[in-house]
N, C-alpha and C positions, 0 to 999 in steps of 0.2 A: 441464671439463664441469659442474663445481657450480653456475656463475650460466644453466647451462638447467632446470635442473630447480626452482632457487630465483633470484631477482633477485642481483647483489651487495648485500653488506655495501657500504653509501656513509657515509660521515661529513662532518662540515662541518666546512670547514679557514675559518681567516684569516691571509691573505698578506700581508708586510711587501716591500715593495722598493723600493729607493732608486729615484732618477728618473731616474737617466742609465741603470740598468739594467732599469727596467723593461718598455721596448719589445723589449728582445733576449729575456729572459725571457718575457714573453708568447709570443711569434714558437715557443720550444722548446719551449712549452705548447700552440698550435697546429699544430708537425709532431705531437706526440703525439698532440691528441683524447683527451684522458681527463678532462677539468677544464671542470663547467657556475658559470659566474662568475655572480652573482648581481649585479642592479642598488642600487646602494647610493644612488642619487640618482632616484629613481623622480619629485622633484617639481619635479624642475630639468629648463625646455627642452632641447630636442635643441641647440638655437642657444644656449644659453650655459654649454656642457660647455667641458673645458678645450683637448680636443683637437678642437674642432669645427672651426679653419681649416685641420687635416692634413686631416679627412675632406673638406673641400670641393677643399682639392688634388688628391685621390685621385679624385673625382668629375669634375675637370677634364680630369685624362691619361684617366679612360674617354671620356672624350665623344670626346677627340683622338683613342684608339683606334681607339673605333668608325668614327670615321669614315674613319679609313685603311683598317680592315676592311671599311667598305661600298664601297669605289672598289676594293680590292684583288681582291673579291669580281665586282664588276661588268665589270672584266677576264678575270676566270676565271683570273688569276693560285693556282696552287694553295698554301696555308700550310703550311708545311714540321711535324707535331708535334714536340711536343718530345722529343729523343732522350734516350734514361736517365732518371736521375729527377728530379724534378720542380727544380724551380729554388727555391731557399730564399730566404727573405725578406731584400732588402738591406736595408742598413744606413738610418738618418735620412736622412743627410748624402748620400747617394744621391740622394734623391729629388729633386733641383737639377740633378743629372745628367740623371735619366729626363724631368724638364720641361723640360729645354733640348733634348734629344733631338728629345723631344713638338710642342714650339713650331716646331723648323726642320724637322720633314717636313711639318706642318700648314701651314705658310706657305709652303712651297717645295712643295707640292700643290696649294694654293689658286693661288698664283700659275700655275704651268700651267699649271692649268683654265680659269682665267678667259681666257689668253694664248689656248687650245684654241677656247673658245668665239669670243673677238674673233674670232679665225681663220675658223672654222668659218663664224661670221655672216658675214663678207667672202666666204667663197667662197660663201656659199648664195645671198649678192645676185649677186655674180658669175654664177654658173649663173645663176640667171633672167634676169638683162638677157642672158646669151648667147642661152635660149629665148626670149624674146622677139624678141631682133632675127632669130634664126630664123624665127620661126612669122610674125611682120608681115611681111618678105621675104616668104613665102609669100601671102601676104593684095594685097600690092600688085602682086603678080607676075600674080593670077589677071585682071588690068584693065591689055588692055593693053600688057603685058608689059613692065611695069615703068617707060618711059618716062613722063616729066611724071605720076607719081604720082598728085598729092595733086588735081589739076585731074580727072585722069579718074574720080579713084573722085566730084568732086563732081557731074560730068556723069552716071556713072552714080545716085547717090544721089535727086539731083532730079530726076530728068527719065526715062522709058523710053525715051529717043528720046536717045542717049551724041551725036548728029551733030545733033539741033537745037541751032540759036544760042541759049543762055541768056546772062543777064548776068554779070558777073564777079559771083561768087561762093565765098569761101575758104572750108572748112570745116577745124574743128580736131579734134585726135583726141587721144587719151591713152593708154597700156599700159601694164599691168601684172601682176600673179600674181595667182594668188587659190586656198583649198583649193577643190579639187573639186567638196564635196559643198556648197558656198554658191553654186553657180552658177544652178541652177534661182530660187532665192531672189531672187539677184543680176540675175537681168535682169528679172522680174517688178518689181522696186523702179525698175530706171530707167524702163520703162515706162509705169510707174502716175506718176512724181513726175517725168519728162521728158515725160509728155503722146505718146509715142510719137516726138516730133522729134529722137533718138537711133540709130543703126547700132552696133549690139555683133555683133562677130566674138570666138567664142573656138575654143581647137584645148587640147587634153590635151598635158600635157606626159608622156610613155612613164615616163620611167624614176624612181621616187620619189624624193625629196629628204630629208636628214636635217635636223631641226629641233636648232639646235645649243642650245638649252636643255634639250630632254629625252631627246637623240639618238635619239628617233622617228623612223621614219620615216612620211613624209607625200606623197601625190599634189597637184598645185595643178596648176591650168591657166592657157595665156596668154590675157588676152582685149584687146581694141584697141575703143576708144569714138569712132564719129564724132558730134559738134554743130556747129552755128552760133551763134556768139557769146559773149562773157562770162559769161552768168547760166546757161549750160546747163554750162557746164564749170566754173564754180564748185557748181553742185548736184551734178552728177557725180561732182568731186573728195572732196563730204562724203556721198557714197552709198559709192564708195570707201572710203572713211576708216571709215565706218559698217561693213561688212563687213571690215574689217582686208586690206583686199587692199592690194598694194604697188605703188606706180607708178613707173615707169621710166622717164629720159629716152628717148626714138626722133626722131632724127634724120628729117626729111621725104626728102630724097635718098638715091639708095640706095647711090649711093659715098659715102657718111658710112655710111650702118649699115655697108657692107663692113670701112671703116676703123676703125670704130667695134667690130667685130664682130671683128676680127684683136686689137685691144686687150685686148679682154676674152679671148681666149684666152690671149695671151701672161701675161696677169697672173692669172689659172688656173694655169699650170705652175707657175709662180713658187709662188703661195699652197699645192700638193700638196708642194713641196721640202719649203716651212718648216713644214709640218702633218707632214709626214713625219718631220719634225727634232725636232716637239714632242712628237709620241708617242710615239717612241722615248725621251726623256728623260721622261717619265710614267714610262714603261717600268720603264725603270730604280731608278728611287725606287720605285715599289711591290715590283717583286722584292726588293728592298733590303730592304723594308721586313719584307715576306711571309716573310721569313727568320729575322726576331726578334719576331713581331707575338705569335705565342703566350705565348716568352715571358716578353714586357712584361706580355702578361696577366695573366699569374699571378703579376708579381712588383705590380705594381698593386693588384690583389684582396687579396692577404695584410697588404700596406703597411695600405690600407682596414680590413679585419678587425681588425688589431692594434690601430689607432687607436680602433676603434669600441670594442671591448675594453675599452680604456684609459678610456671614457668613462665605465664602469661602476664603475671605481673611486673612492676618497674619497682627497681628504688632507689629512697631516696638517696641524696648527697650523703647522708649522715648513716646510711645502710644500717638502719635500724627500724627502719619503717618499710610496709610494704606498699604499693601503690594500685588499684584496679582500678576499671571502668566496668561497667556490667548493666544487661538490658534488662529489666525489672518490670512487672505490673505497677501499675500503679494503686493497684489494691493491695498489694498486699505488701507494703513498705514498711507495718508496723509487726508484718510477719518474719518479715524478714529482720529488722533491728533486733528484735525477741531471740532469733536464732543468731545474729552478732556477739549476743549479750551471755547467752549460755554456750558461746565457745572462748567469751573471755576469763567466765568465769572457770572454767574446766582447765583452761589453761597457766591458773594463777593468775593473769596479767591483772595489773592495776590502771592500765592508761585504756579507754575503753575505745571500739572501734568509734571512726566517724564518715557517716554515710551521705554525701552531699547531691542533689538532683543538681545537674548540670542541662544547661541549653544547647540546643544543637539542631544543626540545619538538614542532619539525615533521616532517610528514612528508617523507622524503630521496624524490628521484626514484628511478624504477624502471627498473634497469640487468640487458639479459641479453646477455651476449656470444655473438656469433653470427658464422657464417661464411654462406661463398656458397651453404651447403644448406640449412642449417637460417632462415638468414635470410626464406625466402620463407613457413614456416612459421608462425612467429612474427610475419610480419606479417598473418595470417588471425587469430591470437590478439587482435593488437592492432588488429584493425577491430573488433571486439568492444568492446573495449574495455582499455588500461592496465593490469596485474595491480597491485593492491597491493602495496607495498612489502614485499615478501620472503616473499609467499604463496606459493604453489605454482603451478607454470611448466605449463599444459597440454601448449608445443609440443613436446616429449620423445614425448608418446605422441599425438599429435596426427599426428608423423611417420608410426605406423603404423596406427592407427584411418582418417587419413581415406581415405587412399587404399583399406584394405582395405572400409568401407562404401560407398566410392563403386562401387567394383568388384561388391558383392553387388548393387548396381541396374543396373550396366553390363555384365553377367559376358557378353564374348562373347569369342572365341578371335583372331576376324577383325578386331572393332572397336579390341579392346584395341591389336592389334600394330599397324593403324595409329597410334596415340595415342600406342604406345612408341615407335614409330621416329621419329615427330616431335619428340616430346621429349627423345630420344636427339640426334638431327642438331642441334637446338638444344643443348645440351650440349656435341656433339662440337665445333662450327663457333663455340663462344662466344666465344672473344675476336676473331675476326673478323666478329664481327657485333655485336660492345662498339664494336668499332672504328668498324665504319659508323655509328653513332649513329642510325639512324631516326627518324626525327619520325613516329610514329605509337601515340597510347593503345593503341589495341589491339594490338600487335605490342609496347606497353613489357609491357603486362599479361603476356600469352603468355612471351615471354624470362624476366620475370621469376619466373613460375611454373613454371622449364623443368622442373627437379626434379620437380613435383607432378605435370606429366605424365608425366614417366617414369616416376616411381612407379604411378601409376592408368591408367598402359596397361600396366603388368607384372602390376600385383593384378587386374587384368581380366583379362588372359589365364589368369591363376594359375584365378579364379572360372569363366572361358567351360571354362575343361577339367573343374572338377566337375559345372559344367551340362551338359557337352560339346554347348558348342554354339559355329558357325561360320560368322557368316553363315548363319545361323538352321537349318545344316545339320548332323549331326553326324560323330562321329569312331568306327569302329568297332576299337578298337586290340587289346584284348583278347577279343574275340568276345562276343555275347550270352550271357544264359543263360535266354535264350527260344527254344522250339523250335516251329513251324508244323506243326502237325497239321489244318489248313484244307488243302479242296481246291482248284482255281481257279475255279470255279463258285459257292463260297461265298466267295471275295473278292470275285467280282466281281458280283456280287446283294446282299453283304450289305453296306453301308456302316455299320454300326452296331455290327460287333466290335469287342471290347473287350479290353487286356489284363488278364486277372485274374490275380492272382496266387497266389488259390487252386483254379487249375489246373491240369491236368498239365502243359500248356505250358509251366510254369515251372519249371528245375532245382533249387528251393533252394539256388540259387549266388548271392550277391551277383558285382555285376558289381564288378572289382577298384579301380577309382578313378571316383567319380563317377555319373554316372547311365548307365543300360544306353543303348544308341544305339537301340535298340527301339522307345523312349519315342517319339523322333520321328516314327514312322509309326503311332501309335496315335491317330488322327484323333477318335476319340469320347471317347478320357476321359483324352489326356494333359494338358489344359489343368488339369481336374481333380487329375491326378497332381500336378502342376508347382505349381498354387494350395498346396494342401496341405501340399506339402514346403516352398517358399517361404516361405511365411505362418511354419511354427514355427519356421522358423530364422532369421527377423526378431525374433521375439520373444526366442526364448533370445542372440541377439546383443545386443539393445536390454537385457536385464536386466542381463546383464553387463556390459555399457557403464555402465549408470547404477549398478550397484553400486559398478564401480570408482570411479565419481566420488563416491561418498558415501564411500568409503576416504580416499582424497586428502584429503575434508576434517578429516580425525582426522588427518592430516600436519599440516595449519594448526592444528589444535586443539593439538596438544602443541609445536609450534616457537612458537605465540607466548603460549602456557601457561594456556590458557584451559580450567581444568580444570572447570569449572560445566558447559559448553558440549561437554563430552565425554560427561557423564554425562547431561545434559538434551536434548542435541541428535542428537548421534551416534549414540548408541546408541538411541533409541528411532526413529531413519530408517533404520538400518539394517535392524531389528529389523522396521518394520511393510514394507521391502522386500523382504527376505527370507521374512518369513514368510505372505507372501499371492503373491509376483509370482516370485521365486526357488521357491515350491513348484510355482508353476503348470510351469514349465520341470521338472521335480523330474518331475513329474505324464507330462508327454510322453518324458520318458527312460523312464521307467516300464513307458507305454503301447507304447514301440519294444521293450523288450525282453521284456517278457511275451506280448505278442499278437504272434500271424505267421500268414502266410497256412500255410492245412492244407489238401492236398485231400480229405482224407479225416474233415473232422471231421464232414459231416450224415451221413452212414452211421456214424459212431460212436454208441456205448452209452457210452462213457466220459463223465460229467458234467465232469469234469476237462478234455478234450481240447478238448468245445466252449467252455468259458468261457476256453480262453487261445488261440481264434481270434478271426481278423477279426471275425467273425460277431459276437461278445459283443463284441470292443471300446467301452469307452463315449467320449462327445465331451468333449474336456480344456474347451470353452465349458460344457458343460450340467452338466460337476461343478464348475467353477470358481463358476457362477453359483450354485448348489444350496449351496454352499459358504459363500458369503454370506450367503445365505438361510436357512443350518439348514436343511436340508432334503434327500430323497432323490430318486433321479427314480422318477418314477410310472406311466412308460412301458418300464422296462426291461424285457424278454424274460423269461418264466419260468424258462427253462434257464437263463439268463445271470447272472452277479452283477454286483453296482451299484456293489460298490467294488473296487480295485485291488489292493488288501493287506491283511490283518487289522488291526481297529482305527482302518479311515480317519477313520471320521466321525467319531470322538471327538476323533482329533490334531486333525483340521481345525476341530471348533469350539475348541479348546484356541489353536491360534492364529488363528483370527479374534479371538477374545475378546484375547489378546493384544495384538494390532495393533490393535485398537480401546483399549487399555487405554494404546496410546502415544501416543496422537492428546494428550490433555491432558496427559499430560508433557510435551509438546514445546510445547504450550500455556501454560502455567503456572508449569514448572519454572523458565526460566531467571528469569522476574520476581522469583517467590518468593525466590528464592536473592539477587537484587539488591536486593530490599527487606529481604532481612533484615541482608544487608551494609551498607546505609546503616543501620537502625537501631542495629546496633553500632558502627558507625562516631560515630554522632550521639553515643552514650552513651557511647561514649569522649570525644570532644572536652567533652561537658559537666562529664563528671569532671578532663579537663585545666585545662578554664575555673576549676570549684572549687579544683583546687589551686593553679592560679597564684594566687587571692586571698589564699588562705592566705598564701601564701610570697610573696607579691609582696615586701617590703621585705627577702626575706633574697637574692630570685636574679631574674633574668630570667625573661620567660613563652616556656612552650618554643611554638611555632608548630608548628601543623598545617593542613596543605594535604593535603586529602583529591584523590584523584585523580581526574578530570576526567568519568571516565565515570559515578563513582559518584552524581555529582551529577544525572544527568540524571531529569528526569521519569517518575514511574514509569507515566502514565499513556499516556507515547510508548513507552515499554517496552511497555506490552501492546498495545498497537496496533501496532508494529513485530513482535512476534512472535505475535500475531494474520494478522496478513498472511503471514509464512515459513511458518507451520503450515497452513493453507489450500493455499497454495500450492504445498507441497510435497504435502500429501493428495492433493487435486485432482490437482494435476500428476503425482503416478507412476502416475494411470490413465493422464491423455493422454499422456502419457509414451511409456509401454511400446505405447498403440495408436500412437502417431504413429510408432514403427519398423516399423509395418507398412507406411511408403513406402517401404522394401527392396522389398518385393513387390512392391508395386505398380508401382513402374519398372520393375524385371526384368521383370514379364511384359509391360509395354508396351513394351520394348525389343526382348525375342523376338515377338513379336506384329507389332511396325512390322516388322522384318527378315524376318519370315516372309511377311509380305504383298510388302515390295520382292521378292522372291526369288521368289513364284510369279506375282506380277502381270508384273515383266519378264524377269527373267534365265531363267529357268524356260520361255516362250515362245521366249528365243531358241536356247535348248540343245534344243528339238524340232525346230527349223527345219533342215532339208533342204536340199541340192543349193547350187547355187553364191550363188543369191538369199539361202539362209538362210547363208547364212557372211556376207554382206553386212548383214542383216537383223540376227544374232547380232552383227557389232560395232556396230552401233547403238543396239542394245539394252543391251549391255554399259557403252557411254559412258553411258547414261542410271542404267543399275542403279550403277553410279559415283559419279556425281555425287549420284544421291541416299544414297546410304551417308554419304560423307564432309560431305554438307553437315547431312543431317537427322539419322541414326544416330549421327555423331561428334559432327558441332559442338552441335547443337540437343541432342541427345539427351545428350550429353557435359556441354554447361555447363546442365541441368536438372537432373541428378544431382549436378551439384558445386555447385549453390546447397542442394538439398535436403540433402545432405555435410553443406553448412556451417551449414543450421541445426539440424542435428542435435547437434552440436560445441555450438553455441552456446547453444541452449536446453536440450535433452535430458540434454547431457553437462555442461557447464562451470557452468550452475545450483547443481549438486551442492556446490560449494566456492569457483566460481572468484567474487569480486567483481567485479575491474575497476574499480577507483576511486584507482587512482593515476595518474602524470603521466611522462612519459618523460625520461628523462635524454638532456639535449642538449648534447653535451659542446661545446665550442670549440674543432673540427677544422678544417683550411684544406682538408683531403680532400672534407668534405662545402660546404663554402663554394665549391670548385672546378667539382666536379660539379654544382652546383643551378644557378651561372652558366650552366655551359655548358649544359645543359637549355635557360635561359632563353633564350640565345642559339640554338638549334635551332631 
């Protein structure tokens, strides 16, 4: 658990390894994932690396994959996963194998497709000359009845009169197919460019045809063209041709089409045999295939990775050695030699790797080890931004702050446990729904935050029971401790009673957990009540919040020893938070346990009894602000005293002056302190200068390299803490008011809930007799849907954005940077899964 709270210890290693051992070592360094390799050839093409003709290999069996995957797929053939674990990267001398493999199901797939298609095209001509010489039979049949054809349809074409003597006269015809929806088009065209001296008959052909290129299916109809002469039937033919329609030999006789017509059947059967013959052998090669296609994948992809790996390396003069640099834990150096060791051995070599920690002035990536809970955390950290290398790790308590702040804006009983049980079922059902892979952002987002929800529908119901609230209704568990001394005549005349709680109506009993349930029928001044209590407990949560984050940053101050920046930074933010915004909170504990309702204090004499009631209570705003201001308030009550406790106004100007007294420390102190450290700095090195002259001919001059930050400008100095001093001033006003969005969501949440619940549900629980029970589930489905779409979802992800800039600005300000780079190790885990994402 040390790399959540702080990043690892990372060091920079450089790696020796011979060359025939190289690739099996890389490969044990990818089942790890612990090792980010560094580019040592940043200005050498991607195309003239050493291993760039393995990657174009590895690029070649994917393309051959995929495309086995797309026809395997297109079948609905299902891909068997890979059973147990994952399949380990084969050897070099493999990869001749997998592309001999690659080559004969790619060729011997292509070849029966194309076999499929010939086919397929010969039966789709087939089927149509069948519908045609179908539908023409019909067409010559309707004249006639079928005898001497071609002369009767010319007697009816020219002539109204089929029994006056015309001359001899032949006309010629043409059929063919054509799609559907080109027909209206299609006979408008011969019309217009035949002058009308054209007879077009066409009939639907029923039942649709597959198109053996895209195995669409497609509707086409038959049509039949009569002209007279050459120049009509060659136009005809290139109007045809112009619409892609197909034309068909048709026999004049109709014992030729009969005959004609038997052919084309028998050579139909014939064509279903060997089409039958041919997809069954597809068949089979895909299942074949769909058996090991996963995992080709993955031994493909790792091959890939390795290589690509290998590319980032140098070598030596003697190009038999390979060279790396790689950012490493420091924990696990003996994990990682273990896995040098068993890829020297798997590879034969005998010269073993050697793994040296090297010195360096950069910054190391920033590594926090995480699992399946804490992961979803850390990456809300990390949308923020990268923690500096070995700062302090928010997501630790980030686990319990966010859910419990999201919950004080969400507190309801009803909504929480919706949100839990989702988050739960998500949870429960998880690797069956890892499984499914979902292609959907929003459903990856949700899964992956399962956690968060469950957490912030538990702290919400934890919060809706101190609200007690339910679906904006409440819970009476341990009874009130308000007693109705109202008759029913004055409930129901007066709309404007109030609970007071200096009272008799009230027992002097707090109610044992949470708020009395009383509260909710007090229509006039619970909102009042609610505002009130809400509001300070915003605040006293928000100061704590940020003080603990000004804590954390005295963690960073002493782990990376920056002792100036404890005594100039630290302590004077602490100092002016505490003593103006931690008083204010100080102030309202104060005012709870001194003042309580009395009902007996305006009929007292006792001057004592009235200044520790309600009555005398003063407002923690009007002394906060007075507090400021040096000043008292000039409105308070004669009876009543102004301050809280003997001596206030003194303490209080004693730290305002204070806190104003740290505003320029925080200003001034840390430059001061850096410029007087160069100055020493300078006057040592010039006293170094004078004595190297001295001594030059008796010794060497000693070298001094001042450290990097001491050199910086001291005029960006004051202007950088210029800017934090402000900022942080400024900021712990808006600060502490900007947690007053606690409130303000809770009461907008009770508020939207209170309204669904009297505007529907509330109507249909009045409704009567058999219509309202019908009336009540309608009502109910609506009161419903709006809960879980508006109250949860709306109302849920408005609070967890507001969460999260609370974390972000409010909280993490305080210490957190954010200006490091994440460490990306060389896993074939994460190379595995990003694939298959992409493939989803």
């Amino acid at each position: 658990m040390g790399s959540l709270f702080r990043s690892e210890e990372m060091t920079l290693c450089q790696l020796f390894l011979q060359s025939e051992a190289a690739y099996a070592c890389v490969s044990e360094l990818g089942e790890l994932g612990l090792v980010q390799f560094r580019d040592l050839n940043p200005d050498v093409n991607a195309f003239q690396r050493k291993f760039v003709n393995e990657v174009r290999r590895c690029d070649e069996m994917e393309r051959k994959l995929r495309y086995l995957e797309k026809e395997i797929r297109r079948d609905g053939i299902p891909m068997l996963e890979i059973p147990g674990e994952c399949p380990e990267a084969p050897q070099p001398r493999e990869m001749i194998d997998l592309e001999a493999t690659f080559e004969k199901l790619e060729n011997e797939l292509r070849e029966v497709n194309q076999n499929a298609e010939a086919l397929k095209r010969n039966f789709l001509e087939l089927t149509e000359l069948k519908h045609i010489l179908r539908k023409t039979q019909v067409f010559f049949d309707e004249h006639e009845g079928g005898a001497n054809t071609t002369e009767s349809m010319t007697r009816a074409l020219i002539s109204d009169d089929p029994n006056r003597h015309i001359g001899h006269v032949q006309l010629g015809f043409v059929a063919g197919v054509i799609l559907r929806e080109r027909i209206p088009a299609f006979e408008r065209m011969l019309w217009r460019a035949c002058r009308g001296n054209v007879f077009l008959r066409q009939a639907e052909i029923d039942t649709p045809l597959e198109d053996p290129s895209s195995s669409d299916q497609v509707f086409k109809s038959v049509f039949i063209i009569f002209f007279q002469g050459d120049q009509l039937k060659t136009r005809v033919k290139k109007i045809c041709e112009g619409f892609r329609a197909t034309l068909y030999p048709c026999p004049e006789a109709p014992a030729d089409r009969r005959e004609m017509a038997m052919g084309v059947m028998t050579r139909i059967e014939d064509l279903n045999t060997v089409l039958g013959q041919t997809q069954d052998h597809r068949h089979r090669v895909l299942v074949a295939a769909a058996k090991n296609i996963k995992n080709w994948f993955v031994k493909v992809r790792k091959i890939k990775a390795i290589y690509h790996t290998l590319n980032l390396f140098n070598l030596d003069v003697t190009q038999k050695c390979l060279i790396a640099e790689c950012w490493v834990p420091a924990l696990d150096l003996e994990t990682i030699q273990l896995a040098l060791r068993r890829g020297t051995e798997r590879s034969g070599s005998s010269v073993p790797p050697i793994l040296n920690r090297m010195e360096t002035i950069e910054d190391p990536p920033t590594y926090n080890r995480t699992n399946k809970f804490t992961s979803a955390f850390q990456n809300l950290i990390y949308a923020y931004g990268v923690a500096t290398y070995r700062e302090v790790n928010p997501a630790p308590y980030t686990i319990i702050t966010f859910p419990f702040l999201f919950a004080v804006m969400f507190g309801d009983l009803g909504h929480g446990a919706l949100m839990a049980a989702f988050g739960f079922w998500m949870c429960y059902k998880e690797k069956p729904l890892q499984a499914k892979k979902i292609d959907s952002e929003i459903w990856t987002i949700f899964f992956g935050g399962r956690y968060i929800i469950l957490l912030m529908g538990l702290f919400s119901m934890y919060t809706g029971l101190i609200y007690n609230d339910i679906f904006s209704k409440s819970l009476n568990i341990f009874g009130s401790s308000w007693r109705n001394n109202y008759n029913e005549s004055d409930l129901l005349t007066n709309k404007l009673l109030q609970l007071n709680p200096d009272s008799k109506d009230y027992l002097q009993i707090p109610y044992p957990f949470g708020i009395d349930p009383v509260w909710q029928l007090a229509e006039a001044n619970k909102i009042i009540f609610m505002n009130a209590y809400k509001m300070k407990i915003s605040i006293i949560i928000g100061v704590f919040h940020m003080l603990f984050g000004v804590c954390l940053s005295l963690w960073n101050h002493i782990y990376f020893k920056r002792r100036i920046s404890i005594y100039v930074e630290f302590i004077p933010q602490i100092m002016f938070l505490v003593l103006l915004f931690f008083y204010m909170v100080m102030l309202m504990f104060i005012k709870w346990v001194k003042y309580g309702p009395d009902a007996d204090f305006l009929g007292s004499s006792d001057p004592e009894v009235i200044k520790t009631s309600a009555y005398c209570a003063p407002s923690i705003l009007i002394t906060f602000i007075n507090m400021m201001l040096f000043k008292t308030d000039p409105n308070t009550r004669p009876e009543c005293d102004d301050t809280m406790y003997p001596g206030q106004i003194g303490l209080q100007k004693f730290f305002v002056i204070v806190a104003l007294m740290c505003v320029p420390v925080m200003l001034f102190g840390k430059p001061y302190f850096i410029m007087k450290e160069q100055k020493q700095r300078a006057r040592q090195g010039h006293q170094t200068i004078e004595g190297t002259a001295e001594n030059g001919a008796a010794g060497g001059a000693a070298a001094v390299a001042p450290a990097h930050h001491h050199d910086e400008d001291i005029t960006e100095v004051f202007i950088h803490q210029a800017i934090h001093t402000i900022e942080y001033v400024l900021g712990s006003i808006s600060h502490t008011a900007s947690y007053l969005r606690l409130w303000a969501l809770s009461l907008a949440h009770a508020q939207l809930a209170e309204v669904a619940w009297n505007m529907l549900l509330r109507k249909g629980l009045m409704s009567r007799d058999f219509e309202g029970g019908i009336f009540l589930y309608v009502v109910f489905a609506g009161w419903a849907a709006i809960s879980v779409s508006i109250l949860v979802l709306m109302e849920g992800l408005s609070a967890f954005l507001h969460t999260l800039r609370l974390h972000w600005v409010e909280f993490q300000s305080k210490f957190y940077a954010g200006e490091g780079y994440l460490f990306q190790p060389f896993s074939f885990e994460v190379i595995l899964d990003s694939a298959g994402q992409g493939e989803e």
